[in-house]
N, C-alpha and C positions, 0 to 999 in steps of 0.2 A: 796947208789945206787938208782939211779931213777926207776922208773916203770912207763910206757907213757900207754896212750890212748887204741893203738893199741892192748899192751901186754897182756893188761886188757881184752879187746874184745875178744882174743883168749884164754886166762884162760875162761873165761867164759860161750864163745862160747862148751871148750869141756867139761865143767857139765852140758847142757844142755839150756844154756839163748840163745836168741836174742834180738837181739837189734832191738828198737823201738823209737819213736818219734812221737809227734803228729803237726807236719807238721810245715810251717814255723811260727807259734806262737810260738813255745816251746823254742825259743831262743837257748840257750847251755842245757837245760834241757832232757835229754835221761831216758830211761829206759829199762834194761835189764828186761824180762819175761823167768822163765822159761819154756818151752814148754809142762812138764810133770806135775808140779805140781801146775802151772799159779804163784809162787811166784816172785815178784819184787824186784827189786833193782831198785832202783831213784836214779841218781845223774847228775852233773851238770859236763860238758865235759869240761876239762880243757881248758884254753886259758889265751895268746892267744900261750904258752908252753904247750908241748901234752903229760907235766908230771902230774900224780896224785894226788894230794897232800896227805899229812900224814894221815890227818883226815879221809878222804873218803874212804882211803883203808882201814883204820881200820873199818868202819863203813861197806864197804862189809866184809870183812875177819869173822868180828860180825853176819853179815848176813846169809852166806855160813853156818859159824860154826850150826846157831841157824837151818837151814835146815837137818847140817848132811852131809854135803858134804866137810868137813874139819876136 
């Protein structure tokens, strides 16, 4: 089962992240901040498929977990 872009954003959106970018240099490079705790998540927005790949999810999932919010 895929998990895209968007799904991500809105998981994420309701533990508290936003999403950010630092203008048009950052290429495909984004970053989820969370608003409470300023903790990051960096990753690189898929393309030019708006599915996630394996690694990256495990690498938030890792992330989340290491917060306490999983």
């Amino acid at each position: 089962m895929d998990f895209t872009y968007d799904e991500l954003k809105t998981v994420l959106s309701g533990l508290g992240y936003q999403e950010t970018n630092k203008g048009k240099t950052s290429g495909s490079r984004v970053a989820f901040i969370n608003v409470e705790s300023t903790h990051i998540i960096r990753i690189h927005k898929p393309h030019p498929k708006n599915i996630i790949k394996a690694y990256a999810l495990q690498y938030i999932i890792d992330e989340l977990k290491q917060q306490g919010l999983l």
